[in-house]
N, C-alpha and C positions, 0 to 999 in steps of 0.2 A: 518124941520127935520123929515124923517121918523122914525114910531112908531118900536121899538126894536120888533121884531118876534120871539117866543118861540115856538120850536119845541115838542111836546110830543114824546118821545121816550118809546116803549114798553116792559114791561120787557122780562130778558131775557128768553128762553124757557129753563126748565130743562132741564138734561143732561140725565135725567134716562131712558128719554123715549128712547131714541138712545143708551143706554148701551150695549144693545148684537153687536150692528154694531160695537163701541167704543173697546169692549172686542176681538171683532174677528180681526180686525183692529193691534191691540195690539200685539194679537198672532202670526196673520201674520208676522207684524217687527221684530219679536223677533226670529222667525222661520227661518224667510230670513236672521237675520243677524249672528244667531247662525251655519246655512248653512254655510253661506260664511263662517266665519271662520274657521268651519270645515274643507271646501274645502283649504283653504289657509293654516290650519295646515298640513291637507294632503302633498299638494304639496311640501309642505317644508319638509315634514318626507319622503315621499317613491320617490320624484322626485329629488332631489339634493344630492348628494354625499358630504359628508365631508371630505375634505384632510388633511392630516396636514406635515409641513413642518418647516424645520431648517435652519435658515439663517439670516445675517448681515445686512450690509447696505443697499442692493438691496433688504429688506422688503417693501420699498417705494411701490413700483409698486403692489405688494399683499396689501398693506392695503389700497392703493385707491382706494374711493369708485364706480369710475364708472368701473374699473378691477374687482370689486366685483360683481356690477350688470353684466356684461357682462362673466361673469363665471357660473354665477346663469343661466341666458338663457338656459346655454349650461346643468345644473342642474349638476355644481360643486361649493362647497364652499370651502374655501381655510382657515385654521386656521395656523397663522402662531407663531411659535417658536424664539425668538429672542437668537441668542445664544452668544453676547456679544464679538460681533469678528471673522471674517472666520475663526483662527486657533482652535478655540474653537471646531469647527465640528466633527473633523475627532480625536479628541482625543477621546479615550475608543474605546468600540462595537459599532457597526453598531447600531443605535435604530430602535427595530423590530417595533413600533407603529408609525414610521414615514413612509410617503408616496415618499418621497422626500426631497431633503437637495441644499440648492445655497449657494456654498463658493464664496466670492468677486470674482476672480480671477482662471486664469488656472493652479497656483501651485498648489494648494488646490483642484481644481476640479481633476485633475490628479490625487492625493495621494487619492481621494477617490473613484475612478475607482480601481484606483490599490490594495485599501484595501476591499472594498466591495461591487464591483460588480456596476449593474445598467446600466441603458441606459441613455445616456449624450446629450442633446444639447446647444448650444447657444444664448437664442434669441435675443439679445441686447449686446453693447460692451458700456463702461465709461470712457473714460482716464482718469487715475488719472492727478491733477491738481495743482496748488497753488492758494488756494483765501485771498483774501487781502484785506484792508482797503485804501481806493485812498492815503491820505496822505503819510502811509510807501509805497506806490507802487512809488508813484511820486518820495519818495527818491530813489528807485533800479533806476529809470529812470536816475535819476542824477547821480549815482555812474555806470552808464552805464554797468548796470545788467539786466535791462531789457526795451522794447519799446515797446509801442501800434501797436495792428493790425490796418491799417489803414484803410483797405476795408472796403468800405461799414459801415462804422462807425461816426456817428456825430461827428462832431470836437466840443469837448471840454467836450463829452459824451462818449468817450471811457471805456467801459466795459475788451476790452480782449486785451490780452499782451502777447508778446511773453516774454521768463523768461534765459537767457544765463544765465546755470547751472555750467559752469564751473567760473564765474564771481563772480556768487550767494554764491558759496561754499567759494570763496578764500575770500570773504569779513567776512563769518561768522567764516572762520578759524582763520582769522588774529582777529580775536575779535572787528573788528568794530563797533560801536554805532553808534544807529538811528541817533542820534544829527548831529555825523558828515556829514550825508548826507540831513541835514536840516529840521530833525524831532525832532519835542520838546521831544522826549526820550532818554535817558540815558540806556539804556537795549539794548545788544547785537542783533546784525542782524541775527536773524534765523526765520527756518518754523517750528511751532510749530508741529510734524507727531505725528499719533498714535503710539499706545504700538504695538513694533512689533512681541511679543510675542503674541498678541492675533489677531490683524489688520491685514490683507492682505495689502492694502496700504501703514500701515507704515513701514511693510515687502517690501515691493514693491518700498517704496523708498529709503530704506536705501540700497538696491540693484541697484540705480540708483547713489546715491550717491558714491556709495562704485567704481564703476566706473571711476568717477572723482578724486578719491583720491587715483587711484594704479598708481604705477610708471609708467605704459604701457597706462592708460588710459583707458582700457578695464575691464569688471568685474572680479574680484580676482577668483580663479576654485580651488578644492579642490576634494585630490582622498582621502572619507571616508575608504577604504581600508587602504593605504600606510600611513593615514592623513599626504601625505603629499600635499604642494599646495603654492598660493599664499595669500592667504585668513589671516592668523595672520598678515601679511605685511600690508595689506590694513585695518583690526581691529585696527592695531596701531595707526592708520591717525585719523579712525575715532572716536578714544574710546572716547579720551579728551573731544572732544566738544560734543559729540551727546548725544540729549537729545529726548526725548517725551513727548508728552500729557500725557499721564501717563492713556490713554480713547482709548477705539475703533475709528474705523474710525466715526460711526453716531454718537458717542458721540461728537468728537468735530466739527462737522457741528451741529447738534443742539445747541449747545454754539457758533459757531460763528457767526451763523443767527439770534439771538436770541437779548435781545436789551444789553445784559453785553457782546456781542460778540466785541468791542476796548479794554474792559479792560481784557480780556480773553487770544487774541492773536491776534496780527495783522497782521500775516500771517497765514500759519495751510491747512496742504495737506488732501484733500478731491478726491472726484470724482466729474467729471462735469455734471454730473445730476444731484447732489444736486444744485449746483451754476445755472444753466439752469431753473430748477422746480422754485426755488427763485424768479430769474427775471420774469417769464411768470405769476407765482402768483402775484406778486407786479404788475405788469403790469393789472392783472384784478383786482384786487383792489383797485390800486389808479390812474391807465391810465399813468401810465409814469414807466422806469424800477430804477430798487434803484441804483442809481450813487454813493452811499457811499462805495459798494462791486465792486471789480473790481476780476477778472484772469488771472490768467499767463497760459499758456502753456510752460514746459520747453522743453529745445532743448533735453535734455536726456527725450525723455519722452515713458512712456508704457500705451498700452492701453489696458484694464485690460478687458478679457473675462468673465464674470460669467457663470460658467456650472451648468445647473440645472438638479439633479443627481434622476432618478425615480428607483422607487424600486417594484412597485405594479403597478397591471392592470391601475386604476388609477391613480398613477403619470405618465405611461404612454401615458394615454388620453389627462394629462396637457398637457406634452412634446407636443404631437400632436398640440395642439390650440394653444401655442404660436409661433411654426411654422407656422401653416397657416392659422389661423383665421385673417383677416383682421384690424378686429376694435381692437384686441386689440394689434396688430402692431401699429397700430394708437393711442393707448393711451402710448403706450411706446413710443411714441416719443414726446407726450405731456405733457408727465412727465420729459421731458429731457434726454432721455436716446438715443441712435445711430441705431436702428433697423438692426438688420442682414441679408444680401440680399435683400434689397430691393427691391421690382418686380414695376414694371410701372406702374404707374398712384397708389402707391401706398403713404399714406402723409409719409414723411421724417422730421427728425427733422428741418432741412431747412425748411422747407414748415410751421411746429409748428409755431418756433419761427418768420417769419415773419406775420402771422396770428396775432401775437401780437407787429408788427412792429419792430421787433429785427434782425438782423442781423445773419448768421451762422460763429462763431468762425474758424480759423484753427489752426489746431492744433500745427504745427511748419512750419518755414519758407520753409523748406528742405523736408517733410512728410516722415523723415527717422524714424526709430524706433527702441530704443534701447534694445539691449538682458541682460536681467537682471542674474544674476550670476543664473546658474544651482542649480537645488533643492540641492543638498549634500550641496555647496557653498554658498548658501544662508542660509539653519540651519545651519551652521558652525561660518558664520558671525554673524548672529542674536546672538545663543551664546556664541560670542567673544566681544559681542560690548554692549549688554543690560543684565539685571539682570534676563533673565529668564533660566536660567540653570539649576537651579533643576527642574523647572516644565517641562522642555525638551519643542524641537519644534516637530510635529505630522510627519516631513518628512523624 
């Protein structure tokens, strides 16, 4: 067996003697790092503009973070205002500290042209939707209210549905229960919509609804002049049964994606960028899309414009870049959202959602679309039919 080897090891050398190298050394990093931050406060104080803006559901797209970074390039930052429902907006003054305002929808964006001015575009479109839990859908199925898109869709993975509205209605008119259509609930067949005193959507659908429920078939018209119209006719239909969330439109997507979203509502009218953004996220987190949520598209359906309304040189500039800045065309369609004029070779939400192996929805079998009761006609129904009367509708 060889003899164990002991190494001597020398102490180690002071450090004093190296102190001025050690201290200058020091100074250095502290200098370079103290720089940069400088430089990095800098750019952030005199090179990016602060915006600020008011708006609902389609905050989505402003608070994502890479719309954020891709703003900042352009050296604008975006603060955004939640204002608890499109109608919320356009109630009061014009706010002089805001840069810009997006109401859900072209009702809302219209009454705020026509009350205070601004330069208006569109960059992206949503159609409102119905999402649902597979079990109550598979019942509409049964009660032959609604069917699977079949395109292009895994058999036995169907996500999207067409939704026959005039089917849908008469089942929740007549007071039909889940049960009878072979769902273990005892609770009446409805879509849970937002407050349509405050919601665009649930404004938008009870305008879709109210459709279905006029003797003609067509939306109820009302001369605020003469008040006279068809509009208490078609209130009457709908007073009985119509109900709401009692929540803006993000309120209840955030409660139906959320994990109390069965005991919540197991229908509930959203826009399909929420239910789209859902599935592609689920998709990069767990590699397969969530089969518990499903969609309908109804045959009565509208596809809801957001106008985003500038008021100042900079929301000007916005306007500018979600028109024609490229990339972030391309994150509004990877958030789920329909990009407006699409130009060639530009991604499309098609193009998103197969990127993550998904399919692109249609939207109805017929790609008809329907005219929701005119502005007067629509705050006339709203309140004829919900309890926001005293706080008045903004149109």
């Amino acid at each position: 067996m060889a003899e164990p080897v002991f190494t001597v090891i020398a102490p180690p050398e002071s450090t004093f003697r190296h102190r001025p190298y050690l201290i200058g050394l020091a100074l250095l990093t502290v200098v370079c790092v103290a720089g940069g931050a400088t430089l990095l406060a800098v750019g952030m104080t005199h090179h990016s503009t602060q915006l600020r803006g008011v708006m609902s559901s389609k905050k989505d797209y402003f608070e994502d973070s890479e719309v954020a970074r891709l703003l900042m390039k352009e050296g604008l930052r975006v603060q955004v205002t939640d204002s608890r429902g499109a109608q919320n907006i356009t109630k009061g003054q014009r706010p002089s500290h805001y840069d810009f305002v997006m109401p859900s929808g072209q009702v809302v964006g219209q009454t705020v042209v026509e009350y205070w001015g601004g330069n208006s575009t569109i960059p992206f479109t949503s159609p409102l939707v119905v999402v649902g839990f597979r079990d109550y859908v598979n019942g509409l199925v049964l009660g032959k209210a609604a069917e699977p898109q079949r395109s292009a869709q895994p058999q036995g993975a169907d996500l999207y549905y067409y939704l026959d509205m005039t089917a849908f209605v008469e089942l929740s008119v007549k007071g039909t229960r889940w049960r009878e259509l072979g769902v273990p609930s005892d609770n009446r067949i409805r879509a849970y919509a937002p407050d349509a005193c405050k919601s665009y959507s649930g404004a938008a659908y009870l305008g879709l609804v109210s459709g279905v429920l006029s003797r003609n078939g067509e939306p109820p018209v009302w001369n605020p002049v003469t008040k006279q119209g068809t509009v208490p006719d078609a209130a009457a239909r709908i007073a009985p049964w119509w109900e709401s969330g009692g929540l803006p439109d993000e309120g209840l997507s955030d409660k139906f994606f959320s994990h109390e979203g069965p005991t919540f509502a197991p229908l509930a009218v959203v826009y399909e960028h929420q239910f789209l953004n859902h599935q592609m996220r689920h998709v990069e987190q767990y590699g397969s899309p969530d089969l518990t949520r499903v969609v309908l598209y109804p045959s009565r359906h509208h596809h809801t414009e957001p106008w985003i309304v500038a008021f100042t040189e900079n929301g000007n500039r916005l306007l500018d870049l979600l028109r024609t800045n490229r990339d972030l065309r391309r994150r509004a369609a990877e958030i789920g959202f329909r990009p407006m004029d699409p130009q060639q070779g530009e991604l499309t939400l098609a193009d998103a959602l197969a990127a993550r192996g998904l399919s692109m929805p249609s939207i109805n079998s017929s790609d008809s679309r329907t005219e929701l009761p005119n502005r007067p006609a629509l705050a006339e129904l709203i309140k004829e039919v919900t309890r926001c009367r005293e706080s008045g509708i903004p149109w």
